[in-house]
VEXDREN-2710 file (C-alpha; in Angstrom, 1 decimal):
% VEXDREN-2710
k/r/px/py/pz
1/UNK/9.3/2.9/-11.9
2/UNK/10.3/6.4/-12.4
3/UNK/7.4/8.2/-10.7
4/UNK/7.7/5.6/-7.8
5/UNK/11.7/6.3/-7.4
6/UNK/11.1/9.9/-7.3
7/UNK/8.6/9.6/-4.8
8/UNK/10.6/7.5/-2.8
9/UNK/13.2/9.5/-3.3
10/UNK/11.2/12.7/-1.9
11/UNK/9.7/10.6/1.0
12/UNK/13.8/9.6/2.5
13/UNK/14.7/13.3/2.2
14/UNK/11.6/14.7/4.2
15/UNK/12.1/12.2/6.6
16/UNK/14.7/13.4/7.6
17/UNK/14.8/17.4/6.6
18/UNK/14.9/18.7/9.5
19/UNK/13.0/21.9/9.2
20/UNK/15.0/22.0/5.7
21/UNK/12.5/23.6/2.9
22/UNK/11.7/21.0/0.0
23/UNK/10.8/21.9/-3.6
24/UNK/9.9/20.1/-6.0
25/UNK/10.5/21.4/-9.6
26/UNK/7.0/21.3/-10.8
27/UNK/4.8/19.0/-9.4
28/UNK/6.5/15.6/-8.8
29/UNK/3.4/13.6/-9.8
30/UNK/0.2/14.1/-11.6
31/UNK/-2.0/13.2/-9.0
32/UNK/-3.3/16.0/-6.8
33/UNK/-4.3/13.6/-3.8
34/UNK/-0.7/13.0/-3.2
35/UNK/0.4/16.5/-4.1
36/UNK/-1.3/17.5/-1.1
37/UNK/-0.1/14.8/1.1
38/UNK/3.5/15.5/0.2
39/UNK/3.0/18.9/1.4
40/UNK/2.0/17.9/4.8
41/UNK/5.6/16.1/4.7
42/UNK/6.8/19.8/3.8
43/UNK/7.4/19.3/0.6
44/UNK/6.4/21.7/-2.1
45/UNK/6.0/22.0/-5.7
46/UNK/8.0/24.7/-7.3
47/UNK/6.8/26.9/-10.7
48/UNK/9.8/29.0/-11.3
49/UNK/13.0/29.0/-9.4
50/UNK/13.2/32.5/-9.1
51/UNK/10.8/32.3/-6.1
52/UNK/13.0/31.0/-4.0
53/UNK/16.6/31.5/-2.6
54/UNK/17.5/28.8/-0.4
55/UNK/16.4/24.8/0.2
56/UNK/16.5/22.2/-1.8
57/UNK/15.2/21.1/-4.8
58/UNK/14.3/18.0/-6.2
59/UNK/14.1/17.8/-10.2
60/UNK/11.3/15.4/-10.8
61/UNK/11.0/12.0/-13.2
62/UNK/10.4/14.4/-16.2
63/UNK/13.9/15.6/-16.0
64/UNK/14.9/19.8/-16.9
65/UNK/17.1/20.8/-19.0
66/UNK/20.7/22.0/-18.6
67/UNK/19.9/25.9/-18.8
68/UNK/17.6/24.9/-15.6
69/UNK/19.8/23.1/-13.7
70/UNK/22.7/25.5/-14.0
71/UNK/20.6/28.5/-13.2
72/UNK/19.8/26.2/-10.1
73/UNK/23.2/25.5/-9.3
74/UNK/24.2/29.6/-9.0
75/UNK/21.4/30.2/-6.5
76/UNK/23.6/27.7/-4.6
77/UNK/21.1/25.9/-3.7
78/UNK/20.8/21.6/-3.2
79/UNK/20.0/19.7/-6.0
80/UNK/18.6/16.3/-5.6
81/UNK/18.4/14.5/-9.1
82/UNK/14.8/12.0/-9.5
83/UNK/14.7/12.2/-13.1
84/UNK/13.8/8.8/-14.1
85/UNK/16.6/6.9/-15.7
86/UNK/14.5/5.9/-18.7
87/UNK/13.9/10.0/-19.4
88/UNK/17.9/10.3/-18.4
89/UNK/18.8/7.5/-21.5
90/UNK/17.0/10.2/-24.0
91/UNK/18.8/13.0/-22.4
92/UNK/22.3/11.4/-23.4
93/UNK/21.1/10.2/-27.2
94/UNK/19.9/13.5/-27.6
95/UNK/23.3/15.2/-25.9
96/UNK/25.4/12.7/-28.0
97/UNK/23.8/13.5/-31.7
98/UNK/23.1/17.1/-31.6
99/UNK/27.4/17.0/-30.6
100/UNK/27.5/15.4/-34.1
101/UNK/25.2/17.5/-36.0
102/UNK/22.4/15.6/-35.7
103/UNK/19.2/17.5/-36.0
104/UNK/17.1/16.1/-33.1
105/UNK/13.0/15.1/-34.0
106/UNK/11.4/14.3/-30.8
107/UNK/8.1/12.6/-30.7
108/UNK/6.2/14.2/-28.5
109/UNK/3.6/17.0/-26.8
110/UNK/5.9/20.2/-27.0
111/UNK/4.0/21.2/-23.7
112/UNK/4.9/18.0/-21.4
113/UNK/7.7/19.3/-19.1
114/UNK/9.7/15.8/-20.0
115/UNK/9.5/17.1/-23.5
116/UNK/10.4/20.8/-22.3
117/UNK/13.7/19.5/-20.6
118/UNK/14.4/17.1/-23.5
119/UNK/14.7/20.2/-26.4
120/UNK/17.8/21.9/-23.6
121/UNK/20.2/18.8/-24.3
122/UNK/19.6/19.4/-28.2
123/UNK/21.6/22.7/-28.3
124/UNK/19.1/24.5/-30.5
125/UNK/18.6/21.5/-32.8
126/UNK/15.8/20.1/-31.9
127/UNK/12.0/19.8/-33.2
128/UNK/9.2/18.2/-31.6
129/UNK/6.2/16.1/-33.5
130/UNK/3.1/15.1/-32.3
131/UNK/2.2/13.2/-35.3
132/UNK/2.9/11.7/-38.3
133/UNK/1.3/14.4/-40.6
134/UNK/3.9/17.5/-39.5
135/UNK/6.8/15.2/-40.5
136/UNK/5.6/16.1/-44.1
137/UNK/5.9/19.9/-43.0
138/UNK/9.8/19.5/-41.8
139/UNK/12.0/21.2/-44.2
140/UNK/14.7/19.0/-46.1
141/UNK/17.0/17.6/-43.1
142/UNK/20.7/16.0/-43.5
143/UNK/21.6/14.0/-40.5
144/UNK/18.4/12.8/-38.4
145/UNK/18.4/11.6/-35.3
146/UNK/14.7/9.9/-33.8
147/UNK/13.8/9.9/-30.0
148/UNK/10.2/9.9/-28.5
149/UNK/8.6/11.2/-25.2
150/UNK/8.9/8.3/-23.0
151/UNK/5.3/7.6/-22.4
152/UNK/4.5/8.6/-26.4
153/UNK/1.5/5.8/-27.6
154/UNK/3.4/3.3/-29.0
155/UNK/0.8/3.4/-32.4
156/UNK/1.1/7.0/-32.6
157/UNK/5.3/6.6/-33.5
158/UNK/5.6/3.6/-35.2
159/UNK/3.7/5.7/-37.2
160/UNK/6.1/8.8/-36.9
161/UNK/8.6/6.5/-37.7
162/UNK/7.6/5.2/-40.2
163/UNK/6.9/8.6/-42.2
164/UNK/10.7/9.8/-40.9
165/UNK/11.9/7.1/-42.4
166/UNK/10.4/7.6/-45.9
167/UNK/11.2/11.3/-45.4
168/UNK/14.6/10.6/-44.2
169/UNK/16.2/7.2/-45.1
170/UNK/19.0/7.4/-43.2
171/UNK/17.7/8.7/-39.8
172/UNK/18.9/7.3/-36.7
173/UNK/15.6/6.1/-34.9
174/UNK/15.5/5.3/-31.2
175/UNK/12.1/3.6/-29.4
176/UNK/12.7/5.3/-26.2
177/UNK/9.0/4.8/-24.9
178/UNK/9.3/3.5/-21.2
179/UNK/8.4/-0.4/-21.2
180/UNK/5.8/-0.2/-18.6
181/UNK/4.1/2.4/-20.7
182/UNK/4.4/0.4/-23.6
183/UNK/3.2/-2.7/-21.5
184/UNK/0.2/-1.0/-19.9
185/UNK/-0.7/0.2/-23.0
186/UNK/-0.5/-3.1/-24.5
187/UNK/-2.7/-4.6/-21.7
188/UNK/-5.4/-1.9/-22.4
189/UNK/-5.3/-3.2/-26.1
190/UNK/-6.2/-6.1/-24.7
191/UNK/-8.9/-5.5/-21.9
192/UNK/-10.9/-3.2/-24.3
193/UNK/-11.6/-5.6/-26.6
194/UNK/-12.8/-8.2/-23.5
195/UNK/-14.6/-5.9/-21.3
196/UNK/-17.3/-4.0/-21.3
197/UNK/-16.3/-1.2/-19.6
198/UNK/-13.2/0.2/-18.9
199/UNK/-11.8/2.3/-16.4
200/UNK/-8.9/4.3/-16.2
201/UNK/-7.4/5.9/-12.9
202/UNK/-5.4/9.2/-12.4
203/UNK/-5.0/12.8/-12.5
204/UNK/-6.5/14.6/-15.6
205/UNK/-3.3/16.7/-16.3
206/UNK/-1.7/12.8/-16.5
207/UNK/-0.1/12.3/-20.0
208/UNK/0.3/8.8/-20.0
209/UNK/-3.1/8.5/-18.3
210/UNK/-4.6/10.2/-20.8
211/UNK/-3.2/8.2/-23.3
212/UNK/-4.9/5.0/-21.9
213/UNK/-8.0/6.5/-21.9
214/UNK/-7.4/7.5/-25.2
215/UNK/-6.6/3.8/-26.7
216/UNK/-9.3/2.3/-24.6
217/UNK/-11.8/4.7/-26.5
218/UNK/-10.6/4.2/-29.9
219/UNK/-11.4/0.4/-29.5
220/UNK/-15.6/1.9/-29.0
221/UNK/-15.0/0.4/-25.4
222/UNK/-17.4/2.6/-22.5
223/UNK/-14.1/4.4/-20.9
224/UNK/-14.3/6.3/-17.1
225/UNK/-10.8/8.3/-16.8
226/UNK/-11.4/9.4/-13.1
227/UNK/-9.1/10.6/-10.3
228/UNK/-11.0/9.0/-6.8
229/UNK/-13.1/5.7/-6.7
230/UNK/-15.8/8.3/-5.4
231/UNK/-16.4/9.8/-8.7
232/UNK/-17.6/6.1/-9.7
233/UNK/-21.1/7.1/-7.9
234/UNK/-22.2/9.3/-10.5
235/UNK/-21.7/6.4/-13.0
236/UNK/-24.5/4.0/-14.0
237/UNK/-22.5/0.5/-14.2
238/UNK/-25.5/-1.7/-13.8
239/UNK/-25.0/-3.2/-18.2
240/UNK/-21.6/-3.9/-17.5
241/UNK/-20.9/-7.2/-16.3
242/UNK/-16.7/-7.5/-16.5
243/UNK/-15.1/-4.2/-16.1
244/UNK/-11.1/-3.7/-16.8
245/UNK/-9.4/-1.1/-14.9
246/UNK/-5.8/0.4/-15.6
247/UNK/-3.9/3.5/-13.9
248/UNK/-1.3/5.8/-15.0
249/UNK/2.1/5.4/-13.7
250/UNK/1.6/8.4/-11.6
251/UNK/-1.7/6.6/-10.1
252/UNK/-0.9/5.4/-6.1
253/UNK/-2.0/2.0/-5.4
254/UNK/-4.3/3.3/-2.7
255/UNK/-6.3/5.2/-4.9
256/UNK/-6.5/2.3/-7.3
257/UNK/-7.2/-0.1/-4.3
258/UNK/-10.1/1.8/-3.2
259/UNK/-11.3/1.7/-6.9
260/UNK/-11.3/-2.3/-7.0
261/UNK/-12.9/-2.4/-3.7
262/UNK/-15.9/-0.3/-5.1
263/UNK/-15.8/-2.0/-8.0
264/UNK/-15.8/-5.3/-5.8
265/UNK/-18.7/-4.8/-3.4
266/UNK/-20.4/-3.0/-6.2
267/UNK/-20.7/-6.2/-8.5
268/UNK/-21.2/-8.5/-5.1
269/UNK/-24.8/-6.7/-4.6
270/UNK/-25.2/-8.3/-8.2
271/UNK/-24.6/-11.8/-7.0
272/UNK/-27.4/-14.8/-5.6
273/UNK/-28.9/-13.2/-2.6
274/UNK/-27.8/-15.7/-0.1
275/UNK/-24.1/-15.5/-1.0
276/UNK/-24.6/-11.8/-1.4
277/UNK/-25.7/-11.4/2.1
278/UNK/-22.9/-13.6/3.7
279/UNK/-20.3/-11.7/1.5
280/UNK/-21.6/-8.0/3.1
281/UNK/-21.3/-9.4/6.6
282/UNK/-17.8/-10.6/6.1
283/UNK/-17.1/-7.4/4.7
284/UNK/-18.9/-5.4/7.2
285/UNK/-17.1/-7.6/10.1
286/UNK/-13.4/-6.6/8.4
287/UNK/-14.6/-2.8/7.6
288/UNK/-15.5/-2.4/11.4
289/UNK/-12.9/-4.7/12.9
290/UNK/-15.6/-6.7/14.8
291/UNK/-13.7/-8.9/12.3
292/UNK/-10.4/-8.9/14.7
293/UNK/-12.8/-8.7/17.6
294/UNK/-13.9/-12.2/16.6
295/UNK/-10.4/-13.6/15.6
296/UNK/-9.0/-12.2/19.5
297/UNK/-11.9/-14.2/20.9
298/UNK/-10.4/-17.4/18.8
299/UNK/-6.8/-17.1/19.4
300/UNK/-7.7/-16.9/23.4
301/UNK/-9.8/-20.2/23.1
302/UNK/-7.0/-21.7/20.8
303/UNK/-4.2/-20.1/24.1
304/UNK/-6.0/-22.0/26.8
305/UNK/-6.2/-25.6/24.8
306/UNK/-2.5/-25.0/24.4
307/UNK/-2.0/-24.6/27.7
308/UNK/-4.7/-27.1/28.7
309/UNK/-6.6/-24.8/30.9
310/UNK/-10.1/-25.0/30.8
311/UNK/-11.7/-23.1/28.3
312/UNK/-13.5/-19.9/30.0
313/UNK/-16.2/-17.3/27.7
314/UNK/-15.2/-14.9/30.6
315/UNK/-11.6/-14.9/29.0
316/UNK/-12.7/-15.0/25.2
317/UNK/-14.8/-12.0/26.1
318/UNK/-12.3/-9.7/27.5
319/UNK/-9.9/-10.6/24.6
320/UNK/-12.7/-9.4/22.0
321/UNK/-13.9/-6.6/23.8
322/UNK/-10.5/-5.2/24.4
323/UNK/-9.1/-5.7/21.1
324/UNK/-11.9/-4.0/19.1
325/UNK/-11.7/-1.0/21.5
326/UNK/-8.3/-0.1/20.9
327/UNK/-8.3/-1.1/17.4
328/UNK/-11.0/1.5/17.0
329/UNK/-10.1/4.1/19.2
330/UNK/-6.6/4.0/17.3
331/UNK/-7.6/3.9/14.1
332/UNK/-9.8/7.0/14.5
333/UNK/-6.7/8.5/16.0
334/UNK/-5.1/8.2/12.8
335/UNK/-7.4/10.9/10.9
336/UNK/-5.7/13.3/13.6
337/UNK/-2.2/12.9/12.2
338/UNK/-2.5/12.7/8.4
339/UNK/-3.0/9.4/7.5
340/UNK/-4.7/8.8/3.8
341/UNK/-7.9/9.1/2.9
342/UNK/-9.2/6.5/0.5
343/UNK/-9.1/3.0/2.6
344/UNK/-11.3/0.6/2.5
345/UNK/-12.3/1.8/6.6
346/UNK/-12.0/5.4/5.9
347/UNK/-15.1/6.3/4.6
348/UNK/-17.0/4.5/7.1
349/UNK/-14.9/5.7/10.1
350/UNK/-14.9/9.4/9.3
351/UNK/-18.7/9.3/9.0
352/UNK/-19.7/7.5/11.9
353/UNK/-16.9/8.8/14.4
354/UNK/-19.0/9.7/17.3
355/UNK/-20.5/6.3/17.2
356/UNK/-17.6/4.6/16.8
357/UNK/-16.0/6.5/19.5
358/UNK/-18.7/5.3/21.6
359/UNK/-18.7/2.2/21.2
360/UNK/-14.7/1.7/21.4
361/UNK/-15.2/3.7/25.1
362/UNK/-18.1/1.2/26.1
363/UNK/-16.1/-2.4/25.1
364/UNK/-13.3/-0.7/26.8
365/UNK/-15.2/-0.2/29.7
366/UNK/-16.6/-3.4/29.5
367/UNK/-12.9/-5.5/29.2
368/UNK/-12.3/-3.8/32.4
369/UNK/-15.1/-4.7/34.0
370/UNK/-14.6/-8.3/33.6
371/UNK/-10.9/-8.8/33.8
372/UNK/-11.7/-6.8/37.4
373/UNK/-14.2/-10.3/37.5
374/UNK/-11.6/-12.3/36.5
375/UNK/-9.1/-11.5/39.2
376/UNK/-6.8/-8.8/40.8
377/UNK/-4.0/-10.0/37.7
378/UNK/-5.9/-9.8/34.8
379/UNK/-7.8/-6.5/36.2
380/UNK/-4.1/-5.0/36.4
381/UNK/-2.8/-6.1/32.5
382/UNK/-5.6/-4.7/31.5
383/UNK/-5.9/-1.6/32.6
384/UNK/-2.1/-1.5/31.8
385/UNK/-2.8/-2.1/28.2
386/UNK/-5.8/-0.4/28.0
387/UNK/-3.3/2.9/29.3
388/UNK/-1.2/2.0/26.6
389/UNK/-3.3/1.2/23.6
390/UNK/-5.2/4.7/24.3
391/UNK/-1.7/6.4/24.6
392/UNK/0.0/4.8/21.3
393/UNK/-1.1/7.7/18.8
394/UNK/-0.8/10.8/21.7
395/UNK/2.3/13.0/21.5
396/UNK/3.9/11.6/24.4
397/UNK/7.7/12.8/23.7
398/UNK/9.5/16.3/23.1
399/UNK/10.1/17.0/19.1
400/UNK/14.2/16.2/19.7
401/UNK/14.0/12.8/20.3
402/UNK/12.9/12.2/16.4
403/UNK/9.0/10.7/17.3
404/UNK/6.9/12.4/19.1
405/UNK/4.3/9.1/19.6
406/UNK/4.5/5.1/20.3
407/UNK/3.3/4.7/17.4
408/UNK/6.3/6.6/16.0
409/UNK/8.9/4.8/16.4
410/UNK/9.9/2.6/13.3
411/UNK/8.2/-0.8/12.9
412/UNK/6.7/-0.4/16.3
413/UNK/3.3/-1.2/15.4
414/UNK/3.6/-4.8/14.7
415/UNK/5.5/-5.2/17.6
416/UNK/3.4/-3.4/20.5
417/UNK/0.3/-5.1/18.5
418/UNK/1.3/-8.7/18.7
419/UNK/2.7/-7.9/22.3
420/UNK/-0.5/-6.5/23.2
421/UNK/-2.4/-9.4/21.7
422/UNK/-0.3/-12.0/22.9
423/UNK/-0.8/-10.7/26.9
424/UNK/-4.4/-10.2/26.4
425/UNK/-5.1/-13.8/24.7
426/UNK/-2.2/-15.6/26.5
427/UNK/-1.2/-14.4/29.9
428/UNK/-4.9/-13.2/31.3
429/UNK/-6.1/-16.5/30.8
430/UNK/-3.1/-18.4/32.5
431/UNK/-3.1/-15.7/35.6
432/UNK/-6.9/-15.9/35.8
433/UNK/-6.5/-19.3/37.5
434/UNK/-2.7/-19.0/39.1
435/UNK/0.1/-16.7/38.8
436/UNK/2.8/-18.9/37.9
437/UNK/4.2/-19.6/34.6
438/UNK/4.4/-22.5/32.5
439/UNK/6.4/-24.3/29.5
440/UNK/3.2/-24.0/27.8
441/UNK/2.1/-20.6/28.2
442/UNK/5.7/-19.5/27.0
443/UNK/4.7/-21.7/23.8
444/UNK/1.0/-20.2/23.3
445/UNK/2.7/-16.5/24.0
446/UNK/5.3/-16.7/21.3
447/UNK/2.5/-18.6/18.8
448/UNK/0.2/-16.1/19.4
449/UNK/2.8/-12.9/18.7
450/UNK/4.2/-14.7/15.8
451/UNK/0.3/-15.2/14.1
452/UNK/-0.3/-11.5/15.0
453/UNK/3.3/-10.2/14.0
454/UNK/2.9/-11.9/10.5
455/UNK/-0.9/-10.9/10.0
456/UNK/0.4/-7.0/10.9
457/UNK/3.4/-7.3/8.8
458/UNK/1.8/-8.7/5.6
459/UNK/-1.3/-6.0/6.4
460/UNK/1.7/-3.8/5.9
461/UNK/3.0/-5.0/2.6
462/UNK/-0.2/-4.3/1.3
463/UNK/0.1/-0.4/2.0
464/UNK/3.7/0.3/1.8
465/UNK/3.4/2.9/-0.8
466/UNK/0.5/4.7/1.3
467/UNK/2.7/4.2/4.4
468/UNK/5.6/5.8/3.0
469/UNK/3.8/8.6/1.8
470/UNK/2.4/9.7/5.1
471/UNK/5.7/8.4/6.5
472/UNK/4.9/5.4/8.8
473/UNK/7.7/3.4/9.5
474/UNK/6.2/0.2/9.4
475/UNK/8.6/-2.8/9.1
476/UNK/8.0/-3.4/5.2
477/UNK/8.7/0.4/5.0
478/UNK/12.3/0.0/7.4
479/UNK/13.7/-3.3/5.7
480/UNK/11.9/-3.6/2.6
481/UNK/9.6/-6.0/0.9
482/UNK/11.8/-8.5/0.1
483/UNK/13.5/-8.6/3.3
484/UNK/10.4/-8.6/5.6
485/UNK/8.7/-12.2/3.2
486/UNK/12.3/-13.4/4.6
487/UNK/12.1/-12.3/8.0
488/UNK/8.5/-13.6/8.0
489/UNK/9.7/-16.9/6.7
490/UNK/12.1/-17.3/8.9
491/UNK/10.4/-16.8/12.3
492/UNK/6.9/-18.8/10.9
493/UNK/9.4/-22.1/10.4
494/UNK/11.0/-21.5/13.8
495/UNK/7.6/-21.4/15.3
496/UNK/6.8/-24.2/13.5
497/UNK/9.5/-26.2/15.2
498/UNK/8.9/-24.6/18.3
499/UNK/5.1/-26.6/18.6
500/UNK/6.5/-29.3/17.3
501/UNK/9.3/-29.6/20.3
502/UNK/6.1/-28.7/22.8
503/UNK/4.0/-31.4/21.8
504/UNK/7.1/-33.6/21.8
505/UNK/8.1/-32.8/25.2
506/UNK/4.8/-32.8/26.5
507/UNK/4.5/-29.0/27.1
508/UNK/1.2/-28.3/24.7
509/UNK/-0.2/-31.8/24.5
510/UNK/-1.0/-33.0/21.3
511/UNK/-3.3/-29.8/20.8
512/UNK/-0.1/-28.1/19.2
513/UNK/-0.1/-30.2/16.1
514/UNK/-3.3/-28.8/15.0
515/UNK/-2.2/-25.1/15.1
516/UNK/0.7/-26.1/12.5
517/UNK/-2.2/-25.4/10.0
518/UNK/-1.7/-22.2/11.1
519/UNK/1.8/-21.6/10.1
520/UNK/0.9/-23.4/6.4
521/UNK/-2.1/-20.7/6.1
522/UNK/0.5/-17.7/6.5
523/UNK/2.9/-18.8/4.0
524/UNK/0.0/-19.2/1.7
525/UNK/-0.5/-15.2/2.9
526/UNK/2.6/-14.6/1.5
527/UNK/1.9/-16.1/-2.0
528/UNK/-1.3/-14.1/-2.0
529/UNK/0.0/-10.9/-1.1
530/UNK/3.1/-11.3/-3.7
531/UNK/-0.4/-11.1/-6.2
532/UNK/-2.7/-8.8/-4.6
533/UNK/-3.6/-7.8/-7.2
534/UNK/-5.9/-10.2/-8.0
535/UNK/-7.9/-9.2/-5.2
536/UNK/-9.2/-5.8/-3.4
537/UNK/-7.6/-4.7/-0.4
538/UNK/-10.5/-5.2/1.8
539/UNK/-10.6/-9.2/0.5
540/UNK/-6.6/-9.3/0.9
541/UNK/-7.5/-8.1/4.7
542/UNK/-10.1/-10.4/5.1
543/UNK/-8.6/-13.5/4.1
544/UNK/-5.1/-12.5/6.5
545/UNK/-7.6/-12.1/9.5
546/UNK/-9.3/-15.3/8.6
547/UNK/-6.3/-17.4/10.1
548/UNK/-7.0/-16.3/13.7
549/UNK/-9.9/-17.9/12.9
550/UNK/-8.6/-21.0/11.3
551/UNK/-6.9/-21.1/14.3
552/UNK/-9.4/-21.4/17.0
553/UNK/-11.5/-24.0/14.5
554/UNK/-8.5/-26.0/13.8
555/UNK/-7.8/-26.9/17.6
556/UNK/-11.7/-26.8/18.5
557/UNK/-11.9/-29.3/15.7
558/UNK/-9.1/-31.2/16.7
559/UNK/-10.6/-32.0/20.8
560/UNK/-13.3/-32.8/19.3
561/UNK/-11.8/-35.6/17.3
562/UNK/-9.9/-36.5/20.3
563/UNK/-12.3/-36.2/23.1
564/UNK/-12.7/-39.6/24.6
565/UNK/-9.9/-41.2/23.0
566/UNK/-7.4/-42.5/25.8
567/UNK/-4.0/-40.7/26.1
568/UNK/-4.6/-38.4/23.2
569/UNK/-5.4/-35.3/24.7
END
């Protein structure tokens, strides 16, 4: 919690700096990977406040001490206080007791800068402990007052305590170790004695992280302390068959994402052959976006049932082809402006990217083609959208305006995306056969930008923390977690009614019952994401696309059950 409010904290201040210099008072986390990404936001971390005069500066989770702080304060310059509030709590115990004569024994490393900041509140009373053998070599001590480093291993001072304790009957002993530390710790307890490997995720120079790999070892359990899933390549993991993996609170979720999605596809090539083999296409299919290709193609089919047109390949083509073009053509945008490195899609984009490029160009050119075969209409949407999807990540606006892209401006990408889907699957199919519009195409439009809104959106609460990092403002990012489940709720129900009022009224036919399956399959989205960590990210993105797909069988399957049956279709 403290790392994640100080990055947060780091991430609103950038955002809006304006060309203000950002320091950081040593680096805010121990994880070099989003070190350097924080300094692409401008932010930098600071060694000694001398070398600078002006800006401001953030004071990390670990906390400094008051001699710090004040010799911040006469340089005059802004002081923007992260320290976590569980590091703050030891601060004031420590503050209160050296006041009344306490002498102050923390538990600790006497080189960890929360440690460092923690002797300054105890006024020259203060001694730090690493273990329970140099509380034999204190001298004799009247008033004692206990505190610990707030990710101390939980072992290592119950042990310190217990030797104060015998040393010093009447000291004041606080367990000031951080609850998630404790808990993670206590889940590594746990794994190592189930699993046959463990592995343990984040920076070297990580304290706490270091300490998991540390308990994990002690239990004989194979440990891996490694920064990037990458490094997992040099490892043989072929003996183990269940392998527990853990990160320090410093640790992104991205980098332990792309760990679980090695781990993942590592252990499917394991797996009967046959399964195997279906499992690496689906995978391939959502790595490469021929995935959403497919799911386009569906949700066209699924528009034209809806609005009881007849079904037309020409249409489901254009929709495929056009949507993996700009998918692609956008996503290898992104490695222009900064986005992180360490998705499932990163790896293989960056190292095909002529090829990819290609191929985007040639399904664009190929959309056109056809809509030009469809009609004057769809010709002229599409090349419209086409303009457009190229043009979302270009600079397109001067620097004053605040965003300098489309795909700048907050929680625009969910929108433009299930705009753009909506006209491609929806309205090209409709003004292929007549320009006019209907009660039912206004029904198959707004299902079709809700599926795509909610899919984008929930893609979204998945990488929050990597969004906000490289500061896109994507609508989990803007209104929060909690707010966009609502928000997601909300509009799913009211689409919900909305096919149940066209059926009733005889705009959609019966045809709009079948895609209330639909609606059902995104709030079960929303129970999977609230635990995704059950599964990698590239699964989690899987099994959101997979409703476009449940769409188009779920209304295929439902004419066929109907097809010949009087007044039913």
């Amino acid at each position: 919690m403290g790392v994640k409010r100080a990055v947060d904290i780091v991430l609103d201040i950038a955002q809006h700096r304006n060309r203000e210099k950002i320091y950081t008072y040593g680096p805010l986390i121990h994880n070099p990977q989003t070190i350097e990404i924080l300094e692409k936001r401008g932010v930098f971390p600071l060694d000694d406040i001398d070398e600078v005069e002006e800006g401001t500066i953030v004071i990390r989770a670990h906390g400094i001490s008051p001699k710090d702080r004040e010799q911040i304060s006469k340089k005059g310059m802004r002081i923007v206080d992260a320290t976590c509030p569980k590091v703050a709590r030891v601060q004031s115990i420590i503050r209160k007791h050296s006041k009344l004569g306490y002498t102050i024994i923390i538990a600790g490393n006497n080189a960890h800068p929360e440690v460092i900041g923690l002797m300054g509140y105890a006024s020259g009373r203060g001694i730090v402990v690493s273990g329970p053998d140099e509380v034999a070599d204190l001298p004799p001590l009247d008033k004692v007052c206990l505190v610990t480093q707030t990710t101390q291993n939980a072992d290592v001072y119950d042990a310190i305590v217990k030797r104060t304790k015998e040393r010093f009957p009447g000291a004041v002993v606080f367990n000031t170790i951080c609850n998630s530390t404790e808990r993670r710790q206590a889940e590594i307890r746990e794994l190592a004695t189930k699993m046959d490997a463990i592995i343990i995720v984040g920076g070297r120079n990580s304290a706490n992280t270091q300490q998991l790999a540390a308990i994990s070892r002690d239990y004989g359990t194979p440990t891996y302390h490694i920064e990037m899933a990458d490094e997992l390549k040099t490892f043989d993991l072929s003996g183990f068959e269940n392998i527990g993996v853990s990160a320090g609170a410093s640790t992104p979720n991205w980098i332990t994402d792309g760990v679980i999605d090695y781990l993942s596809h590592y252990h499917e090539k394991r797996g009967p052959r046959g399964l195997r083999y279906l499992y690496n296409l689906w995978i391939f299919l959502v790595r490469t976006d021929l995935y959403s290709a497919i799911g386009a193609g569906c949700l066209t089919g699924a528009s034209m049932f809806l609005q009881e047109l007849k079904v037309s390949i020409l249409n489901i083509l254009i929709a495929a082809f056009y949507v993996y073009a700009v998918h692609t053509i956008n996503r290898l945008k992104d490695r222009n402006v900064g986005r992180i490195m360490g998705s499932f899609r990163e790896e293989l984009y960056i190292r095909h990217k002529k090829t990819y490029y290609f191929l985007a160009l040639c399904c664009l050119f190929v959309a056109i083609g056809l809509s030009f075969a469809a009609g004057t209409a769809p010709f002229a949407i599409l090349l419209m959208l086409a303009l457009f999807g190229v043009l979302y990540n270009i600079r397109l606006f001067p620097a004053s305006w605040g965003f300098r892209r489309p795909a700048d401006i907050p929680a625009s990408k969910s929108i433009f995306v299930a705009l753009a889907w909506a006209t491609i699957t929806v309205l090209v199919p409709r003004f292929t056969l007549e320009l006019s519009i209907s009660a039912g195409m206004v029904v198959a439009f707004l299902f079709v930008f809700t599926l795509v809104f909610a899919k984008s959106s929930l893609s979204d609460m998945v990488d929050i923390q990597s969004d906000r990092l490289v500061g896109e403002e994507t609508i989990p990012v803007v209104i929060g977690e909690q707010k966009t489940r609502i928000l997601l709720t909300v509009i799913t129900a009211l689409m919900g009614l909305i096919l149940l009022g066209g059926v009733s009224l005889g705009y959609t036919g019966t045809a709009g019952l079948a895609l209330l399956i639909s609606i059902f399959y995104i709030w079960i989205c929303l129970r999977l994401c609230d635990k995704k960590a059950r599964f990698s990210s590239i699964v989690l993105e899987g099994l959101l696309g997979t409703n476009y797909i449940v769409t188009g069988l779920s209304i295929a399957l439902w004419s066929l059950l109907l097809q010949g049956v009087p007044g039913k279709w």
